[in-house]
C-alpha distance (Angstrom), angle and dihedral (degrees) to the residues before:
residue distance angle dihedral
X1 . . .
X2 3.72 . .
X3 3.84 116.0 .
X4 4.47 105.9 -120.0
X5 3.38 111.8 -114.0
X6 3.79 133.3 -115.6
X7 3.61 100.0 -119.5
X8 3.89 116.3 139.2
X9 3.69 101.2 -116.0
X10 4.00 115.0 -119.9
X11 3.74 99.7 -133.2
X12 3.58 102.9 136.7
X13 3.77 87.4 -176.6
X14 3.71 93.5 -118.2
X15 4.26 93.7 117.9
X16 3.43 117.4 179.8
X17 3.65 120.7 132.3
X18 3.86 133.3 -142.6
X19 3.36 107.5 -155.3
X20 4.14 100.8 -47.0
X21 3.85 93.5 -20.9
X22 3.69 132.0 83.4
X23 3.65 122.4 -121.5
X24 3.86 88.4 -149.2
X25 3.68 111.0 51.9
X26 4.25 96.6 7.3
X27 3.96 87.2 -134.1
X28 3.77 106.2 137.2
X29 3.85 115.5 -117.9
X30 4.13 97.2 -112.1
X31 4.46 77.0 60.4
X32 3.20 95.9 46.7
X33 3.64 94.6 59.5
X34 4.21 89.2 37.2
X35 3.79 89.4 54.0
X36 3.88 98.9 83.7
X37 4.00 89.2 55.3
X38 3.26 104.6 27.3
X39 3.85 119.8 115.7
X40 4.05 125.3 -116.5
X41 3.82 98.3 -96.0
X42 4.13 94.2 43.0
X43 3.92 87.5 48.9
X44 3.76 92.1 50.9
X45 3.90 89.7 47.5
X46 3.90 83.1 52.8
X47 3.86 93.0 54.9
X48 3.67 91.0 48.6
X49 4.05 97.0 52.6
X50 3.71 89.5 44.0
X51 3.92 92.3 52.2
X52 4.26 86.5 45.9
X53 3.85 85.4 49.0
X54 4.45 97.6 48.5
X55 3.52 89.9 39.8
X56 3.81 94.7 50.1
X57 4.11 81.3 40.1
X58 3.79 87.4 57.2
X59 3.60 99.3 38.9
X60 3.87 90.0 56.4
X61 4.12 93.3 47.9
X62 4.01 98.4 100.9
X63 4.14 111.8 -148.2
């Protein structure tokens, strides 16, 4: 059983989801509910594909 990591989680308690993702943080709903348990490295690989997924979010918003 993997040890959960210490990662700060990224909810920046703006929820509202698209689909499966949250507009907030980006993290998908299936890691959202992993994030309590998951270990270090799988909680930094979360962080990373929820940053991708904003900044593809923010790239597509047209001003």
């Amino acid at each position: 059983m993997a040890v959960p990591g210490s990662q700060a989680s990224p909810c920046v308690r703006r929820c509202c989801l698209d689909g499966d993702e949250c507009l907030g943080c980006g993290r998908l709903m299936q890691e959202i509910l992993d994030w309590p348990q998951a270990s270090d490295s799988r909680q930094r690989q979360i962080l990373d594909a929820a940053a991708r997924r904003r900044a593809a979010r923010a790239g597509s918003v047209r001003r």
